[in-house]
N, C-alpha and C positions, 0 to 999 in steps of 0.2 A: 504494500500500500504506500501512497504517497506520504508526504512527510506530515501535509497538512492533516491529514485522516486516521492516523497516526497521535499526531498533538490531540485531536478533537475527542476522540475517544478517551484517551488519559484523565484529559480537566474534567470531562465529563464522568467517568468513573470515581475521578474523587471527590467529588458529591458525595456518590454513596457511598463508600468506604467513610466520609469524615461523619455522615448518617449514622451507619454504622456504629461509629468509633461509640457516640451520642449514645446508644443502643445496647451498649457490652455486645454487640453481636460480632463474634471473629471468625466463623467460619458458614460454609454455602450450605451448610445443610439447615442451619438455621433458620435460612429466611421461607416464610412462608409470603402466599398472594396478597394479604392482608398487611404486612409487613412494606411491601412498595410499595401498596397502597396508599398509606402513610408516608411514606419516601415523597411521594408524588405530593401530596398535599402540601408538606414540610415545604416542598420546593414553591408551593402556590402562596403560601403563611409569609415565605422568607423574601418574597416580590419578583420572584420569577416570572418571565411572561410565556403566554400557553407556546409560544415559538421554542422556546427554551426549555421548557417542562418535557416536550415531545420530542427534543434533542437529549435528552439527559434518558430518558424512555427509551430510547432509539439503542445506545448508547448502552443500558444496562443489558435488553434485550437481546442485543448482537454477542455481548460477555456469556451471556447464560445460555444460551444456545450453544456456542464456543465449547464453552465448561461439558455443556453435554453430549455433545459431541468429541471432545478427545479424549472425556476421562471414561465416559458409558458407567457413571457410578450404578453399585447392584442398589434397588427399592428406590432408588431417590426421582423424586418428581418433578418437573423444571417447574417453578412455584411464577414463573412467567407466560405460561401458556395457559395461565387463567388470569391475566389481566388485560385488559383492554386498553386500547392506547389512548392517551388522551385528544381529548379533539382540538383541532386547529381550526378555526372559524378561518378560510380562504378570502383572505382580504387582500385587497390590489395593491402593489408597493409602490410609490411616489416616483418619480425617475428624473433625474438631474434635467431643473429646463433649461430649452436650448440659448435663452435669453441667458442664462445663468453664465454657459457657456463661452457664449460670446463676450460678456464682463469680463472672464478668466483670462480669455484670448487678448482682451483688450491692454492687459496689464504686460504681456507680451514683447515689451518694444526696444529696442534701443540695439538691436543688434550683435549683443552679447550673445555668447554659449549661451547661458542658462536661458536667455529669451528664447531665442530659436530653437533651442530644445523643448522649452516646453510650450510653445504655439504648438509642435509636429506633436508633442506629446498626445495633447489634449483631443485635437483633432482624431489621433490615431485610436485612442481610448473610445471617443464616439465613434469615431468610424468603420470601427473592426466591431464594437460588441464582445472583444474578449474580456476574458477576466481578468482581474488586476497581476494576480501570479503567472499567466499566461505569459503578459505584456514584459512581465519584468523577466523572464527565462526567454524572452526572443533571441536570437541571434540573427549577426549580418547574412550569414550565409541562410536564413529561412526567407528573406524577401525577396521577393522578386518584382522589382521596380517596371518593370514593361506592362505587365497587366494587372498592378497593382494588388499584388498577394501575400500572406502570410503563409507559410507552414506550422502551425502548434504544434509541435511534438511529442507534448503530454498535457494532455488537456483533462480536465476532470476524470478520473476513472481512468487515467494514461491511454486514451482516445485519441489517437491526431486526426485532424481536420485541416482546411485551408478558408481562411478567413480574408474577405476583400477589403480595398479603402480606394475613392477615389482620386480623382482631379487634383482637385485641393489640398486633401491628403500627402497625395504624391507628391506635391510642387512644396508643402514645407518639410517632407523628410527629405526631400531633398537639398532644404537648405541645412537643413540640420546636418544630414552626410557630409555636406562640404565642410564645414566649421569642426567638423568631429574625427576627421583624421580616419587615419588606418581603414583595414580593409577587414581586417575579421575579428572575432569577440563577440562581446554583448553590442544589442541592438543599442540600447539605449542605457547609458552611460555617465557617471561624476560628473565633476571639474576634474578630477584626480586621474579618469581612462577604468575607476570601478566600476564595476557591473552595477545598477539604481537595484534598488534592493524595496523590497514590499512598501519597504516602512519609510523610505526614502522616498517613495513617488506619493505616501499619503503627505509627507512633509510638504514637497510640492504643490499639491492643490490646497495645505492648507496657508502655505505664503501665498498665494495668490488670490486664492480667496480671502483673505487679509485684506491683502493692496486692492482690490478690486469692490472691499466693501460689501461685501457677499457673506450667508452662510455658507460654509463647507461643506460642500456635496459629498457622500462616500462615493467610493473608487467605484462601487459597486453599484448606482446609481447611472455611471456610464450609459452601460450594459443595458441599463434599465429602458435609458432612455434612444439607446439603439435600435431596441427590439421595437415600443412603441413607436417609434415613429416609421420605421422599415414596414411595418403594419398597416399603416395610417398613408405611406406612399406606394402602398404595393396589395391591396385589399384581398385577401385571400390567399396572400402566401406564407400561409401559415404554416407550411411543409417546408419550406426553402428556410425561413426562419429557425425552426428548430435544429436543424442540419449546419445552418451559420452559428447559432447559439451551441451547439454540441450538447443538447440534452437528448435522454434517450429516450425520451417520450413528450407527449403536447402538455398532460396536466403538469410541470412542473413549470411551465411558460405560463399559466392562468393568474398566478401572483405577478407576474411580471405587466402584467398587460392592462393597467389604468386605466383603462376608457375613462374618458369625461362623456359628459352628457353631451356638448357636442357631437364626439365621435358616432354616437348613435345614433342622432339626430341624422347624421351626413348616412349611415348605415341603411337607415328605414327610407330615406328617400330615392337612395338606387336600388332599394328590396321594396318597394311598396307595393303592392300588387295590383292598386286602387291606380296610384298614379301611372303606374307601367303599363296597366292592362287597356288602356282606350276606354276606359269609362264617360 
């Protein structure tokens, strides 16, 4: 597994192990349905939100399955496959606007490295839809600048895909290229010639969103607002989407996808059947 999935699982397991600790409870035979039950609550009491309650669910779930699966203990009962997972009310995620954007881009200027890297930056974050770890594990040798392409190499689940960015796109990593030297390494790059590092591209958008006067978008927000609006100029391609996005199925894209009451509005007028049909 990835490194990320990996960490997620850990912080997530010591939850319940510090549960636990709370509990005298030291070992798996211990725990009975009613016992997570209570786990789950704990985590509702202690201001968890239901996103996180079903991440930490997820999380134990995949452990006890694990457990029962390599150890095949003799009488023991997986005390998980009588709890039901907690529900997640499917609610729309916000997505970075593109007004936003443009502020970010505005703050851009002066023809410094750090400017021109991060106009191409921003650009490339909207304009690909990848994820932020994506973005930051690019290298030179995965673009291909003639038809405006990415290679992902390990994309969620270590899935490669090929991710596009236009015009625009192209014409400031092109500036960027030129200011940025050398021919192979990390795509995107210091002051120093280091690889930008996760944590390092959220510093980014949060100086600029700074100087720009703005809340701070997450990184992941991009993404967000890739998807909608790729939606919103391309009505129905919601197959090519999820293939550019690298999910492995549509309902993971339904949080992603905001409609505002506009977009509906504009939806029912080319679906009407009233207005379409010659009445």
């Amino acid at each position: 597994m990835s490194k990320g999935t990996l960490y997620f699982y850990r912080k997530k397991l010591e939850l319940f192990t510090a549960y636990c600790d709370g509990q005298i409870i030291t070992r798996i035979e211990q725990l009975t349905p009613d016992i997570i039950r209570r786990y789950l609550l704990h985590l509702e009491s202690t201001g968890h939100n239901p996103g996180g309650i079903h991440a930490a669910f997820r999380a134990l779930r995949t452990f006890l399955y694990w457990f029962e699966s390599e150890n095949e203990p003799d009488g023991w009962k997986n005390p998980i496959r009588k709890v039901k997972a907690p529900r997640v009310s499917i609610e729309p995620i916000e997505p970075v606007e593109l007004d936003t954007v443009q502020a970010l881009i505005k703050t851009c200027s002066g023809g410094t490295f750090t400017a021109v890297r991060d106009k191409a930056l921003l650009l490339f974050l909207l304009d690909t839809g990848a994820r932020a770890f994506e973005v930051t594990a690019a290298n030179l040798a995965d673009i291909e600048q003639v038809n405006g392409s990415i290679l992902i190499r390990q994309g969620k689940g270590r899935k490669p895909r090929t991710v596009f960015f236009g015009q625009k796109t192209r014409r400031a990593l092109r500036a960027y290229l030129k200011v940025r030297g050398q021919n192979d390494g990390a795509l995107w790059v210091t002051d120093d010639g280091e690889r930008l590092t996760y944590w390092g591209l959220n510093e980014i958008i949060r100086r600029r969103a700074k100087a720009a006067k703005v809340e701070k978008p997450g990184l992941h927000d991009f993404r967000r607002a890739f998807a909608l609006n790729f939606l919103r100029n391309n009505p129905g391609e919601i197959f090519s989407l999820q293939k550019l996005m690298g999910h492995a199925d549509l309902q993971i894209l339904r949080r992603y996808l905001a409609q505002t009451e506009q977009d509906l509005q504009a939806a029912h007028r080319r679906g009407s059947p009233v207005d379409n049909g010659g009445f």
